[in-house]
Every structure is written in structure tokens, then in C-alpha cells.
N, C-alpha and C positions, 0 to 999 in steps of 0.2 A: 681320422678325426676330421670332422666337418667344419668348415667355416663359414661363418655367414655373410651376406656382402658387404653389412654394416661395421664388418672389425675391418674391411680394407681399408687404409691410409686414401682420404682422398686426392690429395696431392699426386697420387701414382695413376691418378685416375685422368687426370688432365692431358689434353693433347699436345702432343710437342711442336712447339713450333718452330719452323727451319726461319725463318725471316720475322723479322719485327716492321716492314712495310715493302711499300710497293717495287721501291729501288731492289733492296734482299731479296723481294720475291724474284724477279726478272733475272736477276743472275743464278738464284737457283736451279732456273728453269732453263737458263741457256745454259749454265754445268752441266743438267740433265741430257741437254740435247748432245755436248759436244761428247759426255759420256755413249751414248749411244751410235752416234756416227761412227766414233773410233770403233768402239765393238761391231758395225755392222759393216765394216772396212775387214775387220781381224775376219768376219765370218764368211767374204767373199772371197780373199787370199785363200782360206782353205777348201773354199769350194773348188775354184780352179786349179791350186794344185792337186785334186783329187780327179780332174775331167767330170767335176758336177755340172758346170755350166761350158754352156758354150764360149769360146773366145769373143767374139760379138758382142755377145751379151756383157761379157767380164768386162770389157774395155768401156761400155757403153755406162753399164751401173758404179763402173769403181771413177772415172771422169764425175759422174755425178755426186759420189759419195765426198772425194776430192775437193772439190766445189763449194759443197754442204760446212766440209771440213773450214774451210777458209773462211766463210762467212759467221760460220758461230766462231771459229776462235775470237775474231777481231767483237762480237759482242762480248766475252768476257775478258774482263780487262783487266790484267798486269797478270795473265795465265801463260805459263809456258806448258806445252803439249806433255813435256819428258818428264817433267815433277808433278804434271797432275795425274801421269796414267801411275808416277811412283804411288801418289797419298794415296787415289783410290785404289790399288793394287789391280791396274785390269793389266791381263797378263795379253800383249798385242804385238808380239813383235815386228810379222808381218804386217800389221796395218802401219808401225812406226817406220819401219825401211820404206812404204810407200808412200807416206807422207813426208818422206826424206827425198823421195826420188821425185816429188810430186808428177806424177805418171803411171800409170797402167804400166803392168811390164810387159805388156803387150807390144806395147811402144817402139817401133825399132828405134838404136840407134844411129841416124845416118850418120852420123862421124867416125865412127868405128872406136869407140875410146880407148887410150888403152885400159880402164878399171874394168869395161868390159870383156874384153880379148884375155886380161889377169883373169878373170873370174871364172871364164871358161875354161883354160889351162890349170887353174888348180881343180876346177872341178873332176877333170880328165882325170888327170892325178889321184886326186882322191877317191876315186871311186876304182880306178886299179887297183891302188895299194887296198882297199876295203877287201875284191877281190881276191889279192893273194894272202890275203891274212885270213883267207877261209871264211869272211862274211859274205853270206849267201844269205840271209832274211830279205822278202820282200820291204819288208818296213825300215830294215835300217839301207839297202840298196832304191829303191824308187825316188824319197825326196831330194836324192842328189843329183839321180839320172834325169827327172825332170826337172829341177833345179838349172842344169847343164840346158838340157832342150829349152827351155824358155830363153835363158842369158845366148844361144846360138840364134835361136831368132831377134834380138837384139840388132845383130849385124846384119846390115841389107845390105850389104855389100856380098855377103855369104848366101849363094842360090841355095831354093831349098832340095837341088836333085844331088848336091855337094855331098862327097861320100861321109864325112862328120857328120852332116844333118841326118842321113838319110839311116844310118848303122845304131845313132842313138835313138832316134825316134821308133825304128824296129824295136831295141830293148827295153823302152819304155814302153810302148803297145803292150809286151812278153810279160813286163812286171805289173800292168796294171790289169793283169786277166787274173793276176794270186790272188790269194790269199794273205792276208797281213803277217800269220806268220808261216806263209809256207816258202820253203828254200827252192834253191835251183840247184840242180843238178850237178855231177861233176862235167858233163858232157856239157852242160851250159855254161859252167862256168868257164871253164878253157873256150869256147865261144868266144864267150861275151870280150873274157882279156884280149883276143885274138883279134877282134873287132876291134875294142875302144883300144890297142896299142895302135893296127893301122888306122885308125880316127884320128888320132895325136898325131902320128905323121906327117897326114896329109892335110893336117889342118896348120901343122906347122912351116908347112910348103905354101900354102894359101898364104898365112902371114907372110911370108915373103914376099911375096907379089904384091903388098900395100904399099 
């Protein structure tokens, strides 16, 4: 059944308007911006955890996104970052950890913290115990071993010929040539434990020596 455009309500016909003047307008428009930043922060984080971009480049655009970040927050005003990305539902985690850290994680450390030196120790960890519990997927192994590899370069204290750096960064290389879900091996797996148990060692001799 056909309708004509004369039975439409004109009322529905009307454009909606976000702002009633020029103050409404401006904050719409800085909401708009700081909506965007955040998402274009969320879409760097996974570029680099992916080896899309170059590290250079990462440091150079996510400082600037950073930046961007700070200046639209302070134009809209009585916003907090954490209830607005709730109302609008942008799902960013990684852009909120980095506008928590406010820093590239490229960043090293010089202090050697200890949240960082934790973070790498449980990573160790958890990426063993993933191992003997028979997880062998690229996709659920990779985000942790790079995860691990970025928080090691953290520490510039930690050379990169250091047998930690040097055993996970080889696994990571192995796991970023899969396939999302293709497994590894039994032969790699016993590897890999073999490796990241002496990793854990000798990185736990390293902490000694701070």
C-alpha cells in the first residue's frame, strides 16, 4: 500500500536540532572533536600492536594525538574522559590506558618502575601457564608476547642483546608471520616454554642487579 507525502506528519519532517545557539553549538563540536581523537588514539594502539606502523611513526602520531587530546578536553567543560567514552559507548581501551599513561608506550622507562618490571613478570607468567594449558592460537598467544615485548622495552636499563629481549622478540617475529587462527606446533611449543622459562630466569638475575 502506497502513501503519499501529504499523509506524512510534518512535524517528523523537521530537522533536528543538537544546539539552540552558538555557546550549544561549540561544545557540540568540541564533544565531536574529543569523540574523534579518542577513536583515532583507539585506532593507532592497534595499528602498532599489529607492526602496522612503524615505531617512529607511532611515537610521533600518538604524542600528537596526546596533545590534541588535552586541548579539546580543557574546551569542553565539566567532561570527564571515563563517563564520556561510558554515555557514548566508544569501546577504547587501549586509547584510555594511554591517556592514563599519558605517553606513547614507546616511551622507555628510565626509572625502572617497579609497575613495570610487575607487568613484565606477570606477563612471563601468563603466557607460560597459556602454554601449558595447551593454548597454542596465534590470536590468543601474540597480544600477550607483544604486550611483554613493548613493557621490556620500557626498561632502558634492559639492553636490547639481553637474552629476555632477544628469545621474546624471536617469538613474536614466529607469531606474527600466522595466521590469526593458526597453532603452533608441539615441537614449538616445548620451544617456546623452554625459552620464555630461561627468559624468566635470567631476567630475574637481571632484577637482581638493580
Amino acid at each position: 500500500m502506497a502513501f503519499s507525502s501529504n499523509s506524512v506528519d510534518p512535524e517528523l519532517m523537521q530537522e533536528v536540532r543538537l544546539y539552540e545557539n552558538s555557546t550549544e553549538r561549540d561544545q557540540m563540536e568540541n564533544l565531536s572533536e574529543l569523540y574523534a581523537v579518542i577513536n583515532s588514539l583507539e585506532c593507532l594502539e592497534k595499528l602498532f600492536s599489529k607492526d602496522f606502523i612503524p615505531e617512529k611513526d607511532y611515537s610521533r602520531e600518538c604524542k600528537k594525538l596526546l596533545g590534541q587530546f588535552k586541548v579539546v578536553l580543557n574546551t569542553v567543560r565539566g567532561t570527564d574522559v571515563n563517563e564520556f567514552v561510558r554515555k557514548y559507548r566508544i569501546n577504547c581501551p587501549a586509547a584510555l590506558e594511554r591517556i592514563k599513561e599519558d605517553r606513547p608506550i614507546t616511551v622507555r622507562d628510565d626509572l625502572g618502575t617497579h609497575s613495570t618490571v610487575g607487568n613484565a613478570v606477570g606477563l612471563l607468567i601468563t603466557i607460560l601457564d597459556q602454554l601449558r594449558l595447551n593454548i597454542r592460537t596465534m590470536a590468543d598467544l601474540q597480544p600477550n608476547v607483544k604486550e611483554l615485548y613493548d613493557t621490556l622495552n620500557l626498561l632502558s636499563s634492559l639492553r636490547d642483546e639481553h637474552d629476555v629481549k632477544g628469545k621474546v622478540k624471536t617469538w613474536l617475529e614466529t607469531l606474527n608471520k600466522m595466521g590469526a587462527t593458526e597453532d603452533i606446533d608441539d615441537s614449538q611449543t616445548r620451544k617456546m616454554i623452554f625459552d620464555l622459562e630461561s627468559a624468566y630466569n635470567n631476567f630475574n638475575r637481571y632484577l637482581s642487579t638493580l
